[in-house]
N, C-alpha and C positions, 0 to 999 in steps of 0.2 A: 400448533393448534391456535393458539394466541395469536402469531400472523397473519392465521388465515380469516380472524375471526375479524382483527384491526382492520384489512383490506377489504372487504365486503362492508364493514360499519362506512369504511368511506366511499363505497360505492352505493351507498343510500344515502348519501349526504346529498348528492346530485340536485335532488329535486329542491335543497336549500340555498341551494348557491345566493350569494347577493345580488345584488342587478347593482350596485355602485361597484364599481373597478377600484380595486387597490396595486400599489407597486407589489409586485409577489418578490422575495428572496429568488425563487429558482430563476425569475429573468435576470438578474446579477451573475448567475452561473456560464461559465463557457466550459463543455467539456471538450472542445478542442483543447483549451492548455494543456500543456503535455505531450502531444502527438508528432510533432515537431523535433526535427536532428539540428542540433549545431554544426555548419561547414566554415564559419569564417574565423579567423586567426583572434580577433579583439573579442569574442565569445569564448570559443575553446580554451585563450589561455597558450596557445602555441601552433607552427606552423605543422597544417596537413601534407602529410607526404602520400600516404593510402589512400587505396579507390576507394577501401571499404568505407562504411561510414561511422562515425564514434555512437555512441549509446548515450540515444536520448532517454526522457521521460519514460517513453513506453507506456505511455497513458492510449487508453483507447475511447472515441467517440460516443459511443453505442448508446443504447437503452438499458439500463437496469436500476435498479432499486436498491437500499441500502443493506449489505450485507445479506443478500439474496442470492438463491440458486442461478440464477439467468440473469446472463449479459446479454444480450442480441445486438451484434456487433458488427462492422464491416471489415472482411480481410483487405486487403490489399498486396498481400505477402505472406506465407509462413516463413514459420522460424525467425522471428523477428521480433522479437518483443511482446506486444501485447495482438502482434497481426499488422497493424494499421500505421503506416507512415504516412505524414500530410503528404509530402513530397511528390507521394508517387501520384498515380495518373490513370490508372485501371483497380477496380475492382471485381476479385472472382470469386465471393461469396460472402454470405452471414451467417456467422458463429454462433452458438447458445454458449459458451462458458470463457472468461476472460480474467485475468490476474493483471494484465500489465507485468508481462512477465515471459519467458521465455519454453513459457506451457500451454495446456489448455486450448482454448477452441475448438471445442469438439462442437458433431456437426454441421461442418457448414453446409449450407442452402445457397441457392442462386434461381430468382424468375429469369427463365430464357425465352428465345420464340425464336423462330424461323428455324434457318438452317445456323446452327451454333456447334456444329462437327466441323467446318472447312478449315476453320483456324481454332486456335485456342479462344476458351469462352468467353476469356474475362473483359469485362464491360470498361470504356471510357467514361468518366465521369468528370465533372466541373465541380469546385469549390462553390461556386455563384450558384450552385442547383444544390446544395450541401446545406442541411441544418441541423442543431443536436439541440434538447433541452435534455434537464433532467428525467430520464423515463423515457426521450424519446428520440428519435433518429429518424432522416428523411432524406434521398439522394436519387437522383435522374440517375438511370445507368441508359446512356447514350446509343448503345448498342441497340439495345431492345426495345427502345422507347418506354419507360415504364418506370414510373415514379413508385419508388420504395419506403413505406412507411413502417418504420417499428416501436411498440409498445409494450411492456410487459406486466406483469403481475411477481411475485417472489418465487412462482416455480412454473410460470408459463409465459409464452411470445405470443403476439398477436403482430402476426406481415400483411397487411394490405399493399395490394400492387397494382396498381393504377395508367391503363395501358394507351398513349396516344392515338393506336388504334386497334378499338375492340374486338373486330372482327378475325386478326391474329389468332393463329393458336397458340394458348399459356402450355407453358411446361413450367415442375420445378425438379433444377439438377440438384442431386446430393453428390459431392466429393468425398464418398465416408472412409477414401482409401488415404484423406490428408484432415491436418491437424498439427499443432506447433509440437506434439511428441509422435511419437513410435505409434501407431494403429497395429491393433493386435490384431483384431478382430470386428466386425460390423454384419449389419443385415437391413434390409428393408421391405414389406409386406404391406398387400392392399388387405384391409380389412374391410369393408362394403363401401358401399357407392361414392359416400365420401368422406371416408379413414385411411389411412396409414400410418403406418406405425416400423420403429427400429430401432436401431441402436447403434454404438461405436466404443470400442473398449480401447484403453492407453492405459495408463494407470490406474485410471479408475475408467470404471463403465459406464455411460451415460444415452439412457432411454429416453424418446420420444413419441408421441402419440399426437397424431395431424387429423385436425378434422376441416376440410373445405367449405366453402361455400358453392364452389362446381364440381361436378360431379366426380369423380377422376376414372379414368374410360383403363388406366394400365398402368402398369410401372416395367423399363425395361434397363437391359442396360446397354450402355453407348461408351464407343474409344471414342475419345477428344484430344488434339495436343493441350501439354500442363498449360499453364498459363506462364508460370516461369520458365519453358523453353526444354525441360531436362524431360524429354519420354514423353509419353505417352500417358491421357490417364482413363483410368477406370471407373465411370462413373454412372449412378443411374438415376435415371430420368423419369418424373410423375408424369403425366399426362391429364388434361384436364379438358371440359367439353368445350368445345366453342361457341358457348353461349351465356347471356349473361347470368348471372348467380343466383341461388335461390335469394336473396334480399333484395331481387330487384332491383342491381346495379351493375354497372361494368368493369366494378373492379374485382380484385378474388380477393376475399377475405381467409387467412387463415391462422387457426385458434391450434396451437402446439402447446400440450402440457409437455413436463419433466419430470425427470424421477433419475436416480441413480442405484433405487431400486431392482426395476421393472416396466415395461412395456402398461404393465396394469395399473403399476402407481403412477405413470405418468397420466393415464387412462382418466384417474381419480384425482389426482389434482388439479388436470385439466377442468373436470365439470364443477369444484368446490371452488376455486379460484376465478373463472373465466365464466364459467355457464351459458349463457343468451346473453350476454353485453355484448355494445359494440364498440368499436374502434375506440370514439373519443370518449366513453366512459371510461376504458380504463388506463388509459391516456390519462384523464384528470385525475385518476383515484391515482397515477403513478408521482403527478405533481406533485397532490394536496401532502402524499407519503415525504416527498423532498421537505416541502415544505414548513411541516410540522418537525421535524430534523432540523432545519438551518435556521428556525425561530429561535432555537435556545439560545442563542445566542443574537443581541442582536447591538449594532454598534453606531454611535453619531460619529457625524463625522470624516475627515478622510476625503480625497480624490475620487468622482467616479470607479477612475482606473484601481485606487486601495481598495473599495470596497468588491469590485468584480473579482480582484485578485484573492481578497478571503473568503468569500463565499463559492467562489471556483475551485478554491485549495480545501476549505471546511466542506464539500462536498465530496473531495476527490478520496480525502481521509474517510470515509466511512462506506466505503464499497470491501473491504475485504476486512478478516476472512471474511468465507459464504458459508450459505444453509448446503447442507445435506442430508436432509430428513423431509419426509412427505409429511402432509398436510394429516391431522390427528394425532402426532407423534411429538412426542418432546422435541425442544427445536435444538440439532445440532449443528456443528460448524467442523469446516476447514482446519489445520494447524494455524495460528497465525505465521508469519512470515519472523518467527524471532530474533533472528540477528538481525535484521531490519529496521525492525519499527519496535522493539521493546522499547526505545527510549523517549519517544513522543508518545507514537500513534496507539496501544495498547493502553495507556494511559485516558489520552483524550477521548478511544473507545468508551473507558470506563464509566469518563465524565457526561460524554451524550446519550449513551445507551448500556444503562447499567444493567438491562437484561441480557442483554448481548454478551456481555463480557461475562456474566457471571455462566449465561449458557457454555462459552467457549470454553471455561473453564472446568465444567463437567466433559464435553466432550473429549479433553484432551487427559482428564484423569481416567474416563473410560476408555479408551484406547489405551492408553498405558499398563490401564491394569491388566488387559487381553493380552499386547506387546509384551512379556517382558517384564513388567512388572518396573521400565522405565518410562518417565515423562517423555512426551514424542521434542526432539530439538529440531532445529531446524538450521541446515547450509554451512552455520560453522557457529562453534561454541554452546550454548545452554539456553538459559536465559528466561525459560517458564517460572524460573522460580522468583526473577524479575517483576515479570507480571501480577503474578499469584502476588506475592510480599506485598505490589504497589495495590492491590485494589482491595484488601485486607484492610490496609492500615488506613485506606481513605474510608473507610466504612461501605465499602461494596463486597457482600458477605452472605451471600445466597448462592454458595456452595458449599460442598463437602470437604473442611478445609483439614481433616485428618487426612483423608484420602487422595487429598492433593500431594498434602505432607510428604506419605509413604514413599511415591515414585520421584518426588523430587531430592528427597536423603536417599534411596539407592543412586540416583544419578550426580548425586554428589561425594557418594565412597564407596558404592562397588563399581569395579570394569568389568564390562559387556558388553557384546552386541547391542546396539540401541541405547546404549547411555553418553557417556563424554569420551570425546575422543581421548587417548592416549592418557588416561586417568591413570592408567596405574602409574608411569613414569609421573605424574604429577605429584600422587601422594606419595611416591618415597623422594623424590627430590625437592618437593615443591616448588618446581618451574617443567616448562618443556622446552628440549634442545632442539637446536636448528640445522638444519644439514653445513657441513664447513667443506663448502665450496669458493670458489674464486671464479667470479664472471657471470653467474647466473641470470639468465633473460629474466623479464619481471613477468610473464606469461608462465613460468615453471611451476607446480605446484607443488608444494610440500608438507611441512605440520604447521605453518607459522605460529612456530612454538611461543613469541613474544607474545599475541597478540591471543591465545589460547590461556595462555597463563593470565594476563591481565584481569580477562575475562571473565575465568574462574574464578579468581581469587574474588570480584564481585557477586557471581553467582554463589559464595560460598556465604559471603555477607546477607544476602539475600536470604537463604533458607535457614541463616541463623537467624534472622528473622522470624521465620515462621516456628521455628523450634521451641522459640521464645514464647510464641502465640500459644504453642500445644503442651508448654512444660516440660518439652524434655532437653535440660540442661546442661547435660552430660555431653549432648549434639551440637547444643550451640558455641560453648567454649571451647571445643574441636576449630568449628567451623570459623568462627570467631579470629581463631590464630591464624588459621589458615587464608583469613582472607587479606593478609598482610605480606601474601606470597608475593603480589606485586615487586615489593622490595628486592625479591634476588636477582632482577631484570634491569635493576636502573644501574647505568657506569656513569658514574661523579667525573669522570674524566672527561666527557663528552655532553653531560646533559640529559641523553637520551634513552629510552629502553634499546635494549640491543640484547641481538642472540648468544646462546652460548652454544659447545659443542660438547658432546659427550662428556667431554673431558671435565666439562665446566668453566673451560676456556670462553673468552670471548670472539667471538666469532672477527677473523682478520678482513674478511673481505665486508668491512661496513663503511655503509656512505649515507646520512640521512635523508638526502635526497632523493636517493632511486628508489622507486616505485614496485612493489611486486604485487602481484592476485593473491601467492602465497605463502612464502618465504618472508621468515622470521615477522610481518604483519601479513594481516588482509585487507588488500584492494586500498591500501595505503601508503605512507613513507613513515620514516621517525617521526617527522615533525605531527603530522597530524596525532599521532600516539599520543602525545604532551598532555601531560595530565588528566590519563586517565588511569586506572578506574575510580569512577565519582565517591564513593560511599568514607573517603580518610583524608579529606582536603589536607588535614595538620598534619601527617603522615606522609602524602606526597610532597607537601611543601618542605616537610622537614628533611626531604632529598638533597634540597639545594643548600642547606646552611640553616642558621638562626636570626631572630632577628631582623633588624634593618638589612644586615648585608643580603637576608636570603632575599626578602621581598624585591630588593635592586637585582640580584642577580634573574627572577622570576619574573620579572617585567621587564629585563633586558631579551629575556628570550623571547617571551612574548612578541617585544617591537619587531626582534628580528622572524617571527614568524610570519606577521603580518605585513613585513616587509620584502624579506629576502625572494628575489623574484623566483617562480617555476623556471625549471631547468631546461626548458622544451622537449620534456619526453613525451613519448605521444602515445597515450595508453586510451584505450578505447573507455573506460570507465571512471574515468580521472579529468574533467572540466569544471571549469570556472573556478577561477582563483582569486585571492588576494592575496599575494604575497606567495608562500609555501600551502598557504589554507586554500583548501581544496571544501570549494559548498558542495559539489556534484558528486562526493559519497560522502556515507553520513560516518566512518569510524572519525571524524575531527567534529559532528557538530557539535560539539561542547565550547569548543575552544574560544567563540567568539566572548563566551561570559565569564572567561577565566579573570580577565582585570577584575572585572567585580569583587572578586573573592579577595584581592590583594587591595580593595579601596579603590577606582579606578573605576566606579560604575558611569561615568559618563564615557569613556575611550571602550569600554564594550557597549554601546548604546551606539555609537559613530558604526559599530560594526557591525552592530545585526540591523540598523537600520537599513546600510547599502546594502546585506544581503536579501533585505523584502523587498529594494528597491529593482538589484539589477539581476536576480537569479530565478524570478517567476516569470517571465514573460519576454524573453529572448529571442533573438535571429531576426530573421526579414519578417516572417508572419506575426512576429511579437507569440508565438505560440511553445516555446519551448524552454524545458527545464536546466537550471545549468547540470542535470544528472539524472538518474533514474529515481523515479519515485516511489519507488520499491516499497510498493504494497500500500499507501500512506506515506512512509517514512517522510520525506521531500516535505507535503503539503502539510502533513502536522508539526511539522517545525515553524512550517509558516506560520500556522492561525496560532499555537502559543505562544511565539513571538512576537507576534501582532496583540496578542491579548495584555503579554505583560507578566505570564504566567509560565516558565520554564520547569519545567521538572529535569533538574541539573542531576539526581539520582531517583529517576523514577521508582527504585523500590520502597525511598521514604516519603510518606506521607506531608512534604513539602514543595515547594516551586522557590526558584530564584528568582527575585522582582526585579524585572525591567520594565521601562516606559510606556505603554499602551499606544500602537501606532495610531488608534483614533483616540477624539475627542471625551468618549465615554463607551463604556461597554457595558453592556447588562448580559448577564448570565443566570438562563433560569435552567440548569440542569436536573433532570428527574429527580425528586426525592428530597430536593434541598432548596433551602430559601432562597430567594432572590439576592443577588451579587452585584453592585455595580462599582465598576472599577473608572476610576477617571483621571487625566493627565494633570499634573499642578494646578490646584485650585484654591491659592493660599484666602485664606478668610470666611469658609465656605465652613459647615458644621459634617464636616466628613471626617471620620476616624481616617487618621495620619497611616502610611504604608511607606517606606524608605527603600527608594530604587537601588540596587545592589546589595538588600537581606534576604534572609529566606523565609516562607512568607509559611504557618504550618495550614495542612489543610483542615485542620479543627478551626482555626478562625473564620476559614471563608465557610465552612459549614453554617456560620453561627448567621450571615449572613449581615445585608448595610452595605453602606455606601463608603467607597475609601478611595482617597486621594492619593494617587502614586507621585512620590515627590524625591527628589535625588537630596539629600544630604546636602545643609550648608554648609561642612567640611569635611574633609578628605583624611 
């Protein structure tokens, strides 16, 4: 309700606009970043031997709004990430729903004309005819002549299509037989002269309601070859008059609510959200929305190029989750993406948009409580309780935080459908064991019982945290113990966590270097493993020794982390390297701020510097990730590492201080005083901050000006 209430306040802002031009934030924005594959060997990190290609970003183009039902996007591809690779060369539709991810896209649409049966539909298109801001998207599709504009509102598109010659007849095809999952089910229906309306179900069902600016004369359906070559497809086709539009112009304007409801709630959010605007109204109201988002933050200072790269990445972070709730209704959200992005990007949510977070967090206790009576996880391990802990203790607290409680202590000690994997062997052994095999491909899947256990035993940390919040005692000193399970995984012989086998043996077929998806880690090796789980620094350090000799021994691995080269394995989710550290997935981002912790805060400074320099904006187009940016995950590492501001255990209400890549940063997040954080500025009346401590967030609540300054000695 609030959404819907915000977006219309700015669509009467209209008539205030200033007449003096200011630099906007959103023009710093490129949502190309991301879109982009790495193919060359000094990128990847190792030589390509596969036709296929490695896994990019998977960042997609489009138009949408922040944590909004609707993407309105271009495919290029399913099954492919997020749809959309620069690379390719044809486009055969636009989506309404997008994760950057290997889901979603329901939906798609395509303006056709002529005869678009002889061959497969999909359109040539130019980079040079190509543009993206935030909210909005624009592309020639070649074929058709017909220049494609998209804008959105939080649960509705708006497609202008803009035809080189008018006189053509508009069609628009629906493909509702594809999508990046499984289509169950679809429909499509004329409702009067210029309505239609349908749907597409996959996982979830997803309703639509179209209303034209020309008339529509039919809807039928038409065989076409795919566009990717495999069959035949099924597809049906609008029909529209050949004449220009009721607004007296030659382009077709059309206004698409959503709903995941219903054909009727999409009915209804279409007129509350969209009504009689047009194009460029809510085009700006999709701005001024960026806009007032990437204010909170604003930074001197910096490279052109730094400052496009944070506000590119501090945009890219606050697209997901999404709404799932109509307009009048409490606002709900998607699962976040938890083993992903608990360790920046849920956080950083918290800090721009503390409504947002605190709604996600109602929606994921009421489904829990429907489920099962467990918190929903997500892909592998836990990790809401993560969440929940971090935005508790930073004072973001406008939930139900008993009733978070309840589903997150079942999913931390009963086993069940819908709770922690392989729990119960957890709690009587306190570790998970790993298959004791010899030779296993790294594509094989299994428990990866190291990388499970670690996990846990943080998540265990975590909800003794909140047990702590709600008083019951008895839960947290459990929990407490248990979050020291870590320890039955480390072998002092080696350094490293490593599998055991049933027996309790250590697993014989270990090599830190090779890579698996899922065997004994995830989508990892040993090395990246190194110290974690964050929540017992003096606990894991006390693995290696006491003392001077541990700290020597703790910095020798280090060196050799960040030195010892990649072995040229060539795993499709495993780029960009330094050394063994792998930036392009995130179970290692910790490791660059590990010196810190041992005294050493300038040689972690040398290392997250190269990673803001060389891991956002890669290949020949300068447009790619050294990895996926999995929901946020990628681009909220950037902007808090660019701030200065790590959260090393995001479920305590701290941050680990490094150096602010600009000059000064001002931070005015909801709710809290103004912040400005600024690089060495000795003599200056700014409260002192000491690069490599942890910094609690009760200080910066208190708000001032603080100078980040590294230690005169070590």
């Amino acid at each position: 309700m609030e959404r819907c209430r915000k977006f219309l306040f700015f669509l009467l802002l209209l008539s205030a606009l200033p007449s003096c031009r200011q630099e906007r934030l959103t023009e710093l924005v490129d949502p190309f970043l991301g879109t982009a594959t790495l193919w060359e060997k000094e990128d990847l990190g190792y030589e390509r031997h596969r036709k296929t290609r490695t896994w990019g970003a998977e960042t997609f183009p489009g138009a949408a709004l922040p944590n909004a039902m609707v993407q309105a996007t271009p495919v290029t591809q399913y099954h492919s990430g997020s749809g959309y690779q620069y690379e390719d060369s044809t486009i055969c539709a636009f989506a309404h729903s997008c994760k950057g991810h290997w889901n979603l896209c329901h939906l798609p649409m395509l303006p056709v004309r002529g005869d678009f049966t002889a061959l497969d539909y999909a359109s040539p298109y130019s980079h040079q005819r190509e543009d993206a801001r935030p909210g909005y998207y624009r592309v020639y599709l070649e074929r058709y002549g017909t220049d494609v504009e998209l804008t959105v509102t939080p649960r509705c598109a708006f497609h202008r299509y803009t035809f080189v010659s008018p006189s053509d007849s508009a069609h628009l095809l629906l493909d509702l037989t594809r999508s990046n999952e499984r289509v169950v089910d679809f429909g499509v229906e004329r409702v009067d002269a210029y309505a239609f309306r349908g749907w597409q179900q996959t996982g979830e069902t997803m309703y639509f309601y179209a209303v034209s600016d020309r008339e529509v004369t039919g809807i039928r359906e038409v065989r076409t070859p795919r566009p990717d070559g495999k069959g035949t497809a099924r597809v049906w086709v609008v029909d529209f008059a050949e004449n220009a539009s009721r607004e007296g112009t030659q382009a077709l304007n059309l206004r698409i609510g959503f709903s995941f409801a219903s054909c009727e709630k999409a009915r209804e959010n279409l007129a509350r959200e969209m009504a009689d605007k047009d194009f460029g109204q809510i085009r700006w109201a999709a701005d001024h929305s960026w806009e007032e988002l990437l204010s909170h933050i604003r930074v001197r200072g910096g490279t052109p190029r730094e400052r496009s790269l944070f506000y590119s990445n501090l945009y890219r972070s606050q697209l997901w989750p999404c709404l799932r709730s109509d307009c009048g209704e409490e606002n709900r959200y998607t699962d976040p993406s938890f083993w992903d992005d608990h360790r920046n990007k849920l956080i950083l949510l918290g800090l721009l948009q503390p409504e947002v977070a605190c709604d996600v967090v109602k929606s994921i206790t009421e489904r829990g409580e429907k489920n099962g009576g467990y918190m929903p996880t997500f892909f592998h391990g836990d990790h809401a309780s993560t969440f929940v802990a971090g935005l508790w203790g930073r004072g973001i607290r406008d939930f139900d935080l008993e009733r978070a409680y309840r589903l997150l202590l079942k999913n931390a000690t009963v086993p069940g459908r819908g709770g922690r994997r392989y729990l119960k062997e957890y709690l009587e052994r306190g570790w998970i064991s790993d298959k004791d095999s010899v030779g296993i491909p790294y594509w094989k899947e299994f428990k990866a019982g190291v990388h499970k256990t670690l996990e846990y035993a943080y998540d265990d940390y975590a909800t003794a945290l909140l047990a702590r919040e709600v008083g019951d005692t008895a839960s947290e000193q459990i929990l407490m113990e248990r979050s020291r399970n870590y320890r039955h995984l480390f072998d002092a012989s080696t350094g490293f966590w490593r599998g055991r086998n049933e027996r309790g043996e250590w697993l014989k077929d270990f090599d830190p270097y090779y890579p698996y998806f899922q065997h004994m880690w995830r989508e990892s090796n040993a090395w990246n493993l190194l110290f974690y789980p964050p929540h017992d620094v003096p606990g894991l350090f006390s693995l290696y020794g006491s003392g001077a000799a541990a700290s020597s021994r703790i910095e020798a691995k280090l060196d050799s982390l960040f030195s010892e080269p990649w072995r040229g394995y060539e795993v499709e989710n495993l780029t960009g390297f330094i050394g063994q550290y792998c930036h392009g997935n995130q179970p290692g981002h910790h490791l660059p701020f590990v010196y810190s912790l041992i005294g050493k805060p300038r040689r972690s400074q040398e290392i997250i510097d190269t990673c803001l320099d060389r891991f956002y904006d890669m290949g020949a187009d300068r447009l790619a990730y050294a990895g996926m940016d999995d929901a946020g995950e990628m681009s909220s590492w950037y902007v808090l590492s660019a701030l200065g501001l790590y959260t090393w255990s995001p479920a305590d209400p701290e941050y680990l201080l490094t150096r602010p890549l600009f000059d000064r940063v001002v931070l005015d997040f909801p709710g809290r005083p103004r912040v400005t954080l600024c690089r060495e500025a000795p003599g200056r009346k700014h409260r002192e901050l000491t690069i490599g401590t942890f910094v609690p967030d009760s200080l910066l609540r208190q708000g001032g000006v603080f100078s980040c300054s590294f230690p005169d000695t070590l």
